[in-house]
Structures are given as structure tokens and as C-alpha cells.
C-alpha positions in Angstrom: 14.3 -2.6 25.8 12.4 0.8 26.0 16.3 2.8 26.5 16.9 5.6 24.6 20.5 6.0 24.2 21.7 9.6 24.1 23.5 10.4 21.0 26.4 12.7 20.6 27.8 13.8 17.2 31.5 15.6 16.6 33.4 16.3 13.6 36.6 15.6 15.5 38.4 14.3 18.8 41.6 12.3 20.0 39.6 9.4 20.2 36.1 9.0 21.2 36.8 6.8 24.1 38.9 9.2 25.4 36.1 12.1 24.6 33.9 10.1 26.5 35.8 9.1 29.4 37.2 12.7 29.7 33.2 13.9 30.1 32.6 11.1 32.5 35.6 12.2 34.5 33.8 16.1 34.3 30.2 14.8 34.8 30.2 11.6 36.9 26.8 11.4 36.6 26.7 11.0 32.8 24.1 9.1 32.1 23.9 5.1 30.9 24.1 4.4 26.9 25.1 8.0 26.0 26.8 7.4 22.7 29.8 9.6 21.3 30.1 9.7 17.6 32.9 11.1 15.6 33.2 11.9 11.9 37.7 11.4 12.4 39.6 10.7 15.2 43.5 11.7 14.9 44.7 9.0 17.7 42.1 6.3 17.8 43.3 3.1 19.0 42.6 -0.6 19.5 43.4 -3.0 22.1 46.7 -2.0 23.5 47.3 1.1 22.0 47.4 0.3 18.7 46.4 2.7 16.0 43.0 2.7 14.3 43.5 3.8 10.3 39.8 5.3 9.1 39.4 8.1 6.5 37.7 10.8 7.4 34.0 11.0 7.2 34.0 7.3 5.9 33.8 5.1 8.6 31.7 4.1 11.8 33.9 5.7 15.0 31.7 5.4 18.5 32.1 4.7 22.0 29.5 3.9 24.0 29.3 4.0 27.8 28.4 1.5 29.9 26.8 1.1 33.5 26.0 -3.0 34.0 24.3 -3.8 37.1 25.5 -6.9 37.5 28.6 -8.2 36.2 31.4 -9.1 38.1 34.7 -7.6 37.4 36.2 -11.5 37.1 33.3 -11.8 34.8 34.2 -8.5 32.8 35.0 -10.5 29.8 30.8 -11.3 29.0 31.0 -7.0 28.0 33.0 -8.1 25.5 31.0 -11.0 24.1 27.7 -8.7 24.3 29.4 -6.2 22.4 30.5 -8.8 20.1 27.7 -10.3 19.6 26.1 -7.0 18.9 28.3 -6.1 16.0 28.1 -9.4 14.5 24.3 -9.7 14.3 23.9 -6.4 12.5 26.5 -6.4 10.6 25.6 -10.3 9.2 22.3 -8.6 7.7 24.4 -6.9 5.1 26.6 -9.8 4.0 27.1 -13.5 4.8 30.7 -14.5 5.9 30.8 -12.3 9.5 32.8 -14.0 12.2 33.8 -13.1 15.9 37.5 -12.9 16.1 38.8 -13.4 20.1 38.8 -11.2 21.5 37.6 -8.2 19.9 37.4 -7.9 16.3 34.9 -8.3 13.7 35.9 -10.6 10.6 34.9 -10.8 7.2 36.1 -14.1 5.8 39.4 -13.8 6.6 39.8 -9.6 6.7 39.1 -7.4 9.6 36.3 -4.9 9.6 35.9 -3.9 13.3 37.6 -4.0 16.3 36.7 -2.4 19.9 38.1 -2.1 23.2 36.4 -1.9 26.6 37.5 0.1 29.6 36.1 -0.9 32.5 36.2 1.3 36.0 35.6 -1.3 38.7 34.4 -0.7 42.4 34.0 -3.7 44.9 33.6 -6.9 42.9 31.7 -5.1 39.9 31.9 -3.4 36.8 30.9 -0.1 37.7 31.3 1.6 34.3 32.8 0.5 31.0 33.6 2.6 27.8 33.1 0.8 24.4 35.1 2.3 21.6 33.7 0.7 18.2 35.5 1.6 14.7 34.0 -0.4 12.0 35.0 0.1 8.5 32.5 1.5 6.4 32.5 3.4 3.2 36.7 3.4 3.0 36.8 2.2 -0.4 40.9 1.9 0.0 43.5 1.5 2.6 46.5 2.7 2.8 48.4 1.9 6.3 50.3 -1.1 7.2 47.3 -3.0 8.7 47.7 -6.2 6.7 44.2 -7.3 6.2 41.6 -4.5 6.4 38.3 -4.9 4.6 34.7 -2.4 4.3 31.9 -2.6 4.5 31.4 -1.0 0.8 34.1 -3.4 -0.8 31.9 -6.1 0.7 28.3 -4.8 -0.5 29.5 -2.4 -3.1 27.3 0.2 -2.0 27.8 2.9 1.0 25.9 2.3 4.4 24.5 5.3 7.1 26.7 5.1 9.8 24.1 6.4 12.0 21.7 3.3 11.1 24.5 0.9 11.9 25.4 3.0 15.2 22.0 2.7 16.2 21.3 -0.6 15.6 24.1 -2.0 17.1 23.3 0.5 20.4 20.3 -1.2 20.7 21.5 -4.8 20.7 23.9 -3.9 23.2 21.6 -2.2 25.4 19.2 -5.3 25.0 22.7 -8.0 26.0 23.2 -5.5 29.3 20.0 -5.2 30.0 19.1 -8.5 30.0 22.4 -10.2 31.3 22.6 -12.3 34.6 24.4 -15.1 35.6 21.6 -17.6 34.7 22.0 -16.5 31.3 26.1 -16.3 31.3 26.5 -19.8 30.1 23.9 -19.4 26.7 25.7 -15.8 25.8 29.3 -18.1 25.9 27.6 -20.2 23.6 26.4 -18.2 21.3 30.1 -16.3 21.6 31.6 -19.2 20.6 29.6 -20.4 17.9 30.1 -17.1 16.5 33.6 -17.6 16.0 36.3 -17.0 14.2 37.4 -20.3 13.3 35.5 -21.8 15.1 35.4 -25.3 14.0 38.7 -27.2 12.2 42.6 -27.3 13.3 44.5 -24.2 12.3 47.9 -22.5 12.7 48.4 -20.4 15.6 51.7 -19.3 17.4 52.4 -18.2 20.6 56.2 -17.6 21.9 57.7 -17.8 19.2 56.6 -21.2 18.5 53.7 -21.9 15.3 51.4 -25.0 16.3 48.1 -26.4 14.7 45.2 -26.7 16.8 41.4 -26.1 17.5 39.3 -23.4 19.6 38.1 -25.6 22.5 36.1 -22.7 24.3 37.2 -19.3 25.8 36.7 -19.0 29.4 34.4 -16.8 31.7 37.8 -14.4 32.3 38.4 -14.4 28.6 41.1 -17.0 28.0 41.2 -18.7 24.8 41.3 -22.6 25.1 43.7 -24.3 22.4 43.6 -28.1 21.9 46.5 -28.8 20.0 47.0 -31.9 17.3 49.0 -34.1 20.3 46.0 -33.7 22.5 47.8 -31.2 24.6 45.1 -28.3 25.9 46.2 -24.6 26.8 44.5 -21.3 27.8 46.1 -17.8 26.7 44.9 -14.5 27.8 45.5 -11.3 25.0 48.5 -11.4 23.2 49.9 -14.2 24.5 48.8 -16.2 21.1 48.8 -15.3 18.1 46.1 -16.4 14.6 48.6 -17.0 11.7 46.6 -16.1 8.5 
């Protein structure tokens, strides 16, 4: 798509989705694809609050804002998947092994190097704007929190990457999924989603209330829900957090 994304650079915020959704609330007019990009962030997070570690200077830390046209709030989850999808095709240039982990991380064999979050502002029935916070591990050569199975882009490759490449690249793929999505074309992004998965195909351990089960990815639904078809046949959805990937 002939978009150019505006790009932002800061040596230091919060977060950048907060950055970002604190100039939106200034300048409500701030335009489509303008792309905040940070060399640290002291309180980044992931899905639910959770903290983001990344060394400073080392890693990929963006948020991207959103304006879709046309996707329904019930819908909200196909952001996700377009983003998803995003990070996964560029990143799968550099290394074989990339997987889409529901319902918003980026895996490396069986190691995370990405997650994201979306924050949607909804008016009527539709997405009226959404802020993409993207921290992909990069040149971090080491890790040092708690996370128990973090993995670079450099211990993958061996060698460093430009973080502005990468950002760009993936800006682009997502401004091509948003540009381009509609509800005829809902069903073939899903697909593509899925086959992208994290386990994707074969039975394995998963646990939700306390309770550890085998069992397959059937599909993931149009709000988001993951489908589960357990060994006994028996079929169940989940939304975030409710189950949990033993690994």
C-alpha cells in the first residue's frame, strides 16, 4: 500500500503505548500508522500488565497506532491476527522455526521472542482506534529476569539486526493486513492465523483451572477463543488466561 507510516524515535518513556496513547489523548487527530519507537522503556508491559524485560538500546520496542475502517469491535480479535501475522512473516526471513503463539506472542521453537498487546477505543459497533505495543527481542545477548523462556533474535542468527529495518518492515505488512481487511477476506486471514501456530498440529499438555489435560488446537474463534479438543473427544473454548500452554 502507498502509506507512509510516520515514524517517531525516543531514547526513553514509560512505555510506548502509553507514549502514544497519551499523544492521541493530546492530539485526537493524530494521524493513522504514526509509529512510536523507543531505545528503553522503564514500565513496558504485556498483556495484562505484565512486565516487558529488554536491555536498553538492544531490542525492538514500538507501538503503532491504529485507525481500521472496518472491523467490528466483536471482531477486534482479526487486529491481533494481522499483527501477528506481521511479525511472523518478517521475522521467519531470518530463521526457520517462528510460530504464532495465541494470543499474542511470537515463538521461536519453544522460546518467546515477541509479544504485543492491542488497545482498542471502540465507538458504535467498530474499532475506532487501536494501539499496538510490539517488543521483540533483538540484540539482548542475555537475560536476566524471571521470564522463563526468553530467546533473541542474535542468539538465534548470531549476528545483530537494525531495529529500524525490522520496525519498518513489519509497519508495512500491517498497514497492508488493515488496509486490505474486510469481512470477505476474514475467513482466509483465520486460516492463515492458524496454520501459523504454535502448536498447531499434535496433542499437547495444557492446563486450565488447575487441572493439566492433553489435547489439540481445533481453531480459535472470530472473538478470539481458543478451541481445545481434548483426548476423550470432549471440545472447549477459552478466552485469555483462562488456559494455560505447559512447556
Amino acid at each position: 500500500m502507498d502509506i507512509d507510516p510516520t515514524y517517531i524515535y525516543i531514547e526513553e518513556t514509560d512505555s510506548t503505548n502509553s507514549y502514544l496513547s497519551r499523544m492521541l489523548a493530546e492530539q485526537p487527530d493524530t494521524p493513522a500508522y504514526t509509529v512510536i519507537r523507543a531505545a528503553y522503556q522503564y514500565a513496558g508491559r504485556g498483556q495484562r500488565g505484565h512486565h516487558w524485560e529488554a536491555q536498553r538500546g538492544k531490542n525492538l520496542l514500538f507501538s503503532i497506532l491504529l485507525r481500521p475502517q472496518n472491523i467490528k469491535a466483536a471482531n477486534g480479535f482479526a487486529i491481533q491476527q494481522i499483527v501477528s501475522l506481521s511479525i511472523h512473516k518478517v521475522l521467519s526471513q531470518y530463521a526457520d522455526g517462528f510460530s504464532i503463539k495465541w494470543p499474542n506472542d511470537i515463538y521461536w521453537n519453544n522460546k518467546k521472542i515477541c509479544g504485543f498487546i492491542t488497545e482498542n477505543s471502540i465507538t458504535g459497533e467498530y474499532i475506532d482506534t487501536s494501539v499496538v505495543g510490539i517488543g521483540i527481542n533483538l540484540n539482548q545477548r542475555a537475560f536476566i529476569s524471571s521470564a522463563p523462556n526468553p530467546v533473541s533474535l542474535w542468539q538465534i542468527i548470531n549476528r545483530e539486526s537494525s531495529a529500524q529495518e525490522i520496525m519498518e518492515q513489519i509497519t508495512a505488512e500491517v498497514i497492508d493486513g488493515i488496509e486490505q481487511y474486510d469481512a470477505a477476506c476474514s475467513e482466509a486471514v483465520s486460516r492463515r492465523y492458524i496454520q501459523a501456530m504454535y502448536r498447531a498440529r499434535g496433542v499437547y499438555p495444557y492446563s486450565s483451572k488447575g487441572r493439566e489435560f492433553r489435547a489439540m488446537i481445533c481453531t480459535v474463534t472470530p472473538q478470539g477463543e481458543l478451541v481445545l479438543c481434548e483426548e476423550d473427544g470432549t471440545i472447549s473454548s477459552y478466552r485469555f488466561k483462562e488456559v494455560t500452554y505447559i512447556i
